[in-house]
C-alpha positions in Angstrom: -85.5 -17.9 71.7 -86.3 -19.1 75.2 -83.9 -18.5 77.5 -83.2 -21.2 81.1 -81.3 -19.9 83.8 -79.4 -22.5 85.2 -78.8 -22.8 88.8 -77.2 -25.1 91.4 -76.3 -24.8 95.2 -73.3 -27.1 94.4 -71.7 -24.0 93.4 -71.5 -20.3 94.3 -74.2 -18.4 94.2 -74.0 -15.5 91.6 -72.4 -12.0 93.6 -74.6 -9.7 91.6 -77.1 -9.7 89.6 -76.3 -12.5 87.4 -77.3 -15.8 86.5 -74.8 -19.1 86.8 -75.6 -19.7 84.0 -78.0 -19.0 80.8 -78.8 -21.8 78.6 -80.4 -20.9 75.0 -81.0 -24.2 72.7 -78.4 -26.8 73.6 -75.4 -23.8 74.0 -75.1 -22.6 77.6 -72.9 -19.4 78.7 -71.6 -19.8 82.0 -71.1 -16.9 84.2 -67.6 -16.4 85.9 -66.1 -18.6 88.6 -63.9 -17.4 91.1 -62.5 -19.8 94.3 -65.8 -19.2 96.6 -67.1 -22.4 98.3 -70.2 -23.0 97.6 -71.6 -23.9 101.3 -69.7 -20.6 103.2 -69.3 -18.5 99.9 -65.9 -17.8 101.1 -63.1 -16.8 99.1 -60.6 -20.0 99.5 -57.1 -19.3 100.7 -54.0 -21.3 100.4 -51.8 -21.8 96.9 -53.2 -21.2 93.5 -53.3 -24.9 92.6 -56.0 -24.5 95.3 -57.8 -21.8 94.0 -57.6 -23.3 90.4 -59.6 -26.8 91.3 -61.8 -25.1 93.1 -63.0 -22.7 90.2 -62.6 -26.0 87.7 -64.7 -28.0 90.2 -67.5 -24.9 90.3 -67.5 -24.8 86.9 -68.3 -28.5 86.5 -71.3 -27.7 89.2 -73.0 -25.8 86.7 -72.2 -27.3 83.9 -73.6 -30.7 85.1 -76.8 -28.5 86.5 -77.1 -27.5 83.0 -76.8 -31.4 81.8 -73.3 -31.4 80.5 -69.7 -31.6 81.6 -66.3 -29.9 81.4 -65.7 -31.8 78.5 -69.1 -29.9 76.7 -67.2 -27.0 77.1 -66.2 -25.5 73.6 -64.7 -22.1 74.9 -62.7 -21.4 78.1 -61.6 -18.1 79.4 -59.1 -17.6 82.3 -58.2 -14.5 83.9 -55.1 -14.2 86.5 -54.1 -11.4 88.2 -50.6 -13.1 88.2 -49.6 -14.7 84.8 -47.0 -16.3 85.9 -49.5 -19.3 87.1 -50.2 -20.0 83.5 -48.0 -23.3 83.8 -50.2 -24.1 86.5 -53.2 -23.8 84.8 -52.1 -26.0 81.8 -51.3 -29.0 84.4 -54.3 -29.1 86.2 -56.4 -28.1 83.3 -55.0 -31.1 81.8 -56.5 -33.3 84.9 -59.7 -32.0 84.6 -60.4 -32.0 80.5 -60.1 -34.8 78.3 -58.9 -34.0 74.0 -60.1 -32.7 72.2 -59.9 -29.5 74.6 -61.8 -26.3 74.6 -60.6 -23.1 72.9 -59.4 -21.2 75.3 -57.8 -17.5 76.2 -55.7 -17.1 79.3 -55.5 -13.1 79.8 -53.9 -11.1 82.6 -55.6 -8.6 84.7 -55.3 -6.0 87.9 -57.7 -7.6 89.8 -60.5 -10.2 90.3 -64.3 -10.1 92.2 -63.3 -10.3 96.2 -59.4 -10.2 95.8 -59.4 -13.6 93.8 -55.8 -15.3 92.1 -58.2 -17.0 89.4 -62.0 -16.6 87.2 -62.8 -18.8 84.9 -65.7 -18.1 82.2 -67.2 -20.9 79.6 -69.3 -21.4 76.9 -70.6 -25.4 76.6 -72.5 -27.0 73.5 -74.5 -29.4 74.3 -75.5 -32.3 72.0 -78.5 -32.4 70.5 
């Protein structure tokens, strides 16, 4: 099957050698997000609830690059160095995603790409 690489300058540009995204048929994995804005590619500072909308709004970059939306999204993952901003997830999760919501994992972990709180992952389905 053909692979597309999906690729947008409204959000960060991949940090290694990865694609944004890879679309394969109408299902499109999307690479991790982490708090970077796109124009500086700096790590944004301030509170979580920050951090959070920023990664939700770079994921919606790519997903609309790769002709979809947030709401395409089947699964979520979430990673968080501090789990304890779970609750905070949920609430502004809930601003950005309309039911029926994405399968989703929230899992803890030491430590993110450039000292990031918060990385998001996704995979969309697309209609056919």
């Amino acid at each position: 099957m053909p692979r597309e690489i999906v690729h947008t300058d409204n959000a960060p540009a991949a940090i290694g050698p990865y694609s944004q995204a890879v679309k394969v048929d109408n299902t499109v994995y999307l690479s991790g997000q982490i708090p970077l804005i796109p124009e500086s590619m700096e790590l944004l500072g301030g509170d979580i609830n920050g951090q959070i909308r920023r990664v939700f709004d770079n994921l919606a970059a790519v997903c609309q690059a790769a002709g979809g939306s947030l709401n395409d999204i089947a699964k979520l993952n979430i990673f968080l160095t501090d789990l304890s901003h779970f609750p905070t997830v949920n609430e502004i999760m809930s601003e950005y995603f309309a039911e029926p919501y994405p399968a989703r994992a929230a899992i803890g972990v030491a430590s993110l790409p450039k000292g990031a709180e918060v990385e998001m992952d996704a995979i969309m389905v697309l209609a056919e």
